[in-house]
C-alpha positions in Angstrom: 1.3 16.7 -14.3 5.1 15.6 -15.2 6.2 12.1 -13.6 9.2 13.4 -11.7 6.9 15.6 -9.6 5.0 12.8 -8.9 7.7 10.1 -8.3 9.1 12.7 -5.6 5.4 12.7 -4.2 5.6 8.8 -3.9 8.7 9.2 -2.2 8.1 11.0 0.3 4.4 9.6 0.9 5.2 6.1 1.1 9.0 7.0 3.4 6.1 8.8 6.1 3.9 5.4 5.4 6.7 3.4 6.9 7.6 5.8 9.7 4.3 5.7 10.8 3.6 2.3 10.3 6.6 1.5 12.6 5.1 3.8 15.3 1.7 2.1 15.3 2.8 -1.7 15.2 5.5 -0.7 17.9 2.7 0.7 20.3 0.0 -1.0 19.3 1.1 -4.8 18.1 0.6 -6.2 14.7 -3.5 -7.2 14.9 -4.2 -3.9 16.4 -2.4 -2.4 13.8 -3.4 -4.0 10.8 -7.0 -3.5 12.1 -6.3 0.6 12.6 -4.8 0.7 9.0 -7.4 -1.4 7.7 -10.3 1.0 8.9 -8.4 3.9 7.6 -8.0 2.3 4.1 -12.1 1.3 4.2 -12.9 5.5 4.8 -10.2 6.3 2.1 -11.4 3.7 -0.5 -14.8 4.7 -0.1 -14.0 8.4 -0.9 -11.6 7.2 -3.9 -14.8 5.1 -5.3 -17.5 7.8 -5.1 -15.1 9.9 -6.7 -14.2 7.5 -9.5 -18.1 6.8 -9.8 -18.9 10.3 -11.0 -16.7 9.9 -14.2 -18.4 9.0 -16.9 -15.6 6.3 -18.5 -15.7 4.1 -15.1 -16.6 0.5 -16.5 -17.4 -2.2 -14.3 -16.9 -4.8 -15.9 -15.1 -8.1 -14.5 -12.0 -9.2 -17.1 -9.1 -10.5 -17.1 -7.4 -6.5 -16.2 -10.2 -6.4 -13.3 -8.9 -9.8 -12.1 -5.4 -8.9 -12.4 -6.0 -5.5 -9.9 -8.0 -7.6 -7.6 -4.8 -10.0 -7.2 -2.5 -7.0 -6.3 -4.6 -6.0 -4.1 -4.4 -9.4 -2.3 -0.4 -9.6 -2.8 -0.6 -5.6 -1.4 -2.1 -6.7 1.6 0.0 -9.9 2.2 3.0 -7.2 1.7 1.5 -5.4 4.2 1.2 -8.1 7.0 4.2 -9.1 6.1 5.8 -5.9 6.8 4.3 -5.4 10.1 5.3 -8.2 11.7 8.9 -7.6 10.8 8.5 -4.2 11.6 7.6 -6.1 15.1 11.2 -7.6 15.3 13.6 -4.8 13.4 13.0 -1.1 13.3 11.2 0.4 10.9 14.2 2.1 8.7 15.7 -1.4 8.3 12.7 -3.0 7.1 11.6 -0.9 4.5 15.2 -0.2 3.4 15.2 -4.0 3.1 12.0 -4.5 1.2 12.7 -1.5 -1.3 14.0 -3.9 -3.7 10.5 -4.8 -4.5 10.8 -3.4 -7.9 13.4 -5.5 -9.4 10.6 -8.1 -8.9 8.3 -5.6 -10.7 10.8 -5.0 -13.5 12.1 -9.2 -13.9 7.9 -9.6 -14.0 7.7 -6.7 -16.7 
């Protein structure tokens, strides 16, 4: 599949990911929330890595690329708290407009 098609896909995935978010920490409070999205992540993971597991060019291996995934995981999650509890204090629309500059970190890393 092209990129562009995919990019849009991003898009419009991650832009319900903050809507929703916002609904949930709104109703529900940051712990309650984090817990909710954190159970929903555990059943999607799981399904991700059994279907990983089947392909034959899976290597488990622990290297410095295996380390480097496991610490943006750890940074995605900080991000993630992070984000909720502003999402606590500003509406939702402000504070992922606000934290979509994340790239230009991503790019002055690059």
């Amino acid at each position: 599949m092209k990129p562009l098609p995919l990019c849009l896909l991003v898009i419009v995935l991650w832009g319900i990911w903050g809507f929703l978010n916002h609904l949930g920490v709104k109703r529900l409070g940051v712990p309650t929330a984090l817990v909710w999205a954190s159970l929903a992540g555990i059943v999607v993971n799981l399904g991700m890595i059994a279907w990983c597991l089947q392909r034959a060019d899976v290597k488990l291996q622990w290297s410095a690329p295996a380390g480097g995934l496991a610490a943006a995981t750890v940074c995605a999650i900080a991000g993630t708290v992070a984000m909720f509890a502003a999402m606590r204090q500003q509406k939702g629309g402000v504070v992922v407009a606000m934290t979509a500059v994340y790239p230009a970190v991503t790019v002055l890393l690059n």
